[in-house]
NUTOR-170240 format. One record per residue (C-alpha): residue in one letter; x, z, y negated. Coordinates in pm, whole numbers, plus 50000, padded with zeros to 5 digits. Example, Ala and Ser with C-alpha at 12.3 -4.5 7.8 and 13.67 -1.06 7.14 Angstrom:
A512305078050450/S513675071450106/
end
This chain:
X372949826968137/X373809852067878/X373979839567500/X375859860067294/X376509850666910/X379019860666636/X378819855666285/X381949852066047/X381269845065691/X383959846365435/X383559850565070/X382649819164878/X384989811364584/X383389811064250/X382959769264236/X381129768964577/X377189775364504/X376179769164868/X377239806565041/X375599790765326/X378189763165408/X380639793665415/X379519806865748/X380719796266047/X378929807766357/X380749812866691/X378559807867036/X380249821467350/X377749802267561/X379849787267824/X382809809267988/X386299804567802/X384939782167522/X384089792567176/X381169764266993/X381759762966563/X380229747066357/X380229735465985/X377659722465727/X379049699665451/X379439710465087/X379909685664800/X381509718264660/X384349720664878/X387629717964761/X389759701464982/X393459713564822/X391809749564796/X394279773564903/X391739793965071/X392099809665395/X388839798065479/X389549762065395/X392709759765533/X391899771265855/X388869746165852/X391239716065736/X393829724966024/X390509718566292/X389469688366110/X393059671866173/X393009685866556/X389429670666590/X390229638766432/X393379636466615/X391699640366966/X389059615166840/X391509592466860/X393209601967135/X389579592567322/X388449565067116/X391569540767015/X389829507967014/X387659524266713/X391009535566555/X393319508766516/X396449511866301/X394739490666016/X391709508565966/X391759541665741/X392609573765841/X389459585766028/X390629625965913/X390019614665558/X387089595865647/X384849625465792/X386469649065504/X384259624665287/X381519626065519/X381729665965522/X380879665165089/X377649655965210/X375029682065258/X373269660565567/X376249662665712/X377799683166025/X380919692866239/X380079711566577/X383299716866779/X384299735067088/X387629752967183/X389329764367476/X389399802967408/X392219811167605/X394669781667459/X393059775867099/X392489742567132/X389599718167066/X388499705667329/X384639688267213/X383659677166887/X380539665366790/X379799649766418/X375999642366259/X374289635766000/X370229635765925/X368509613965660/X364509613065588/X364159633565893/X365809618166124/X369089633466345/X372029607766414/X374899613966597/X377779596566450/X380529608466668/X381119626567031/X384029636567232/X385609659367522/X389059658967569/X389279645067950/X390839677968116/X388069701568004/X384989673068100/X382339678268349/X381919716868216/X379089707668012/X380369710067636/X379219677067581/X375479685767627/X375649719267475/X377119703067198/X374429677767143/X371589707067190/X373159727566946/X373169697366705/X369679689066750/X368349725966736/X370709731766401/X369539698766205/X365719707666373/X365309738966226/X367579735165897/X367499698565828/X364069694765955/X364639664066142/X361829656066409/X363539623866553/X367119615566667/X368839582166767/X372569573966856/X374609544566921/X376979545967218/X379119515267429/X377069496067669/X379799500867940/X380409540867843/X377529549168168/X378579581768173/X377809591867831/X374739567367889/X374039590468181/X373879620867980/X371629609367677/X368889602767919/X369189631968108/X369889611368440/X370219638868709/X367959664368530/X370639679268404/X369409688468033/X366049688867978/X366119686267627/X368349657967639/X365749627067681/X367329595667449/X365669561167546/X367199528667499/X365729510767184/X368049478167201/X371059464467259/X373389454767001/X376479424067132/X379869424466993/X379219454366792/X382729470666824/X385689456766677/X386909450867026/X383729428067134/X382409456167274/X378509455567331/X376109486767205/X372989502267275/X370969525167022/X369419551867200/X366179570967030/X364549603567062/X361089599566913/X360859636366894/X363059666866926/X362029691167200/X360729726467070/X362729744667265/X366379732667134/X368249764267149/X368259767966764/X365349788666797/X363439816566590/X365169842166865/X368949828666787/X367819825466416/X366749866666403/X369649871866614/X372239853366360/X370889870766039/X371159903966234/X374829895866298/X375809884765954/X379359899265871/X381929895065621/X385719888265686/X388199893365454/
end
């Protein structure tokens, strides 16, 4: 399978002192889909009038809007409004957006959200919108994640926490089928009544990342190669 990457960086305004948190890389890995991604930045200024911004704000409300599409027990009309809530999230430097869209349509299709502390890779969030699953966003998703916070964020372990009766997600953590090598979470324990629905949990664990996520020193050389700036 062919990998071919694009980089699009656009100037940094004159408050933001992380450049880096500026670029946002584009991965045509799977046919008709186009895989972003975003590092926070306690910098960012959310009311910026930037180009940059404003196109990044306009995802964020498309992702968080399709998060709740799939996930409305976790969103009920009295909790707060889950687009601020990862906005928040996103100030942090641990923390991360990886998202997928439909190239031919615009549209986001996968999300992913993470964040690392003392090493260690979490995935806080994970979605595919249910007419574009079963084409394997999901996993590349997850191995972009864990290659990104391995070779940036230096994490060496990962864990999650996903619904007891959510098999197929389940399914694809630990790599039942032999589907994605790298993906090999194990269940660590189960957690009752842990969703505001009564909904049991289990944490899943990765006690060590696999060296050959597809953040690599290949992609790496390949990404600084590319490095472009758009006006």
């Amino acid at each position: 399978l062919m990998l071919t990457l694009q980089v699009m960086m656009v100037k940094p305004a004159a408050a933001i002192r992380h450049p880096f948190t500026e670029i946002e890389r584009t991965m045509k890995v799977l046919e008709g889909y186009e895989f972003y991604h975003r590092r926070g930045d306690p910098k960012i200024n959310w009311s910026s009038a930037n180009n940059h911004i404003c196109r990044f704000k306009d995802r964020l409300l498309k992702i968080s809007a399709l998060e709740k599409e799939i996930f409305p027990h976790l969103f009920p009309s009295s909790t707060p409004d889950n687009c601020l809530v990862h906005k928040l999230d996103l100030e942090k430097r641990s923390n991360c957006v990886f998202f997928a869209v439909d190239a031919s349509s615009n549209r986001v299709t996968s999300f992913l959200f993470s964040s690392s502390q003392a090493g260690r890779f979490r995935l806080t969030s994970l979605g595919t919108d249910p007419s574009h699953r079963s084409r394997g966003l999901a996993g590349q998703l997850i191995k972009t994640a864990l290659g990104y916070h391995a070779k940036f964020l230096k994490c060496s372990s990962a864990a999650l926490v996903v619904r007891m009766d959510a098999r197929a997600a389940r399914r694809l953590y630990a790599n039942e089928g032999d589907r994605n090598p790298i993906l090999q979470f194990r269940q660590a324990h189960i957690m009752q009544n842990y969703y505001g629905d009564g909904g049991d949990a289990v944490e899943m664990e990765m006690e060590e990342i696999k060296k050959n996520v597809p953040w690599d020193e290949s992609i790496s050389c390949s990404l600084n190669k590319s490095l472009g700036v758009v006006a």
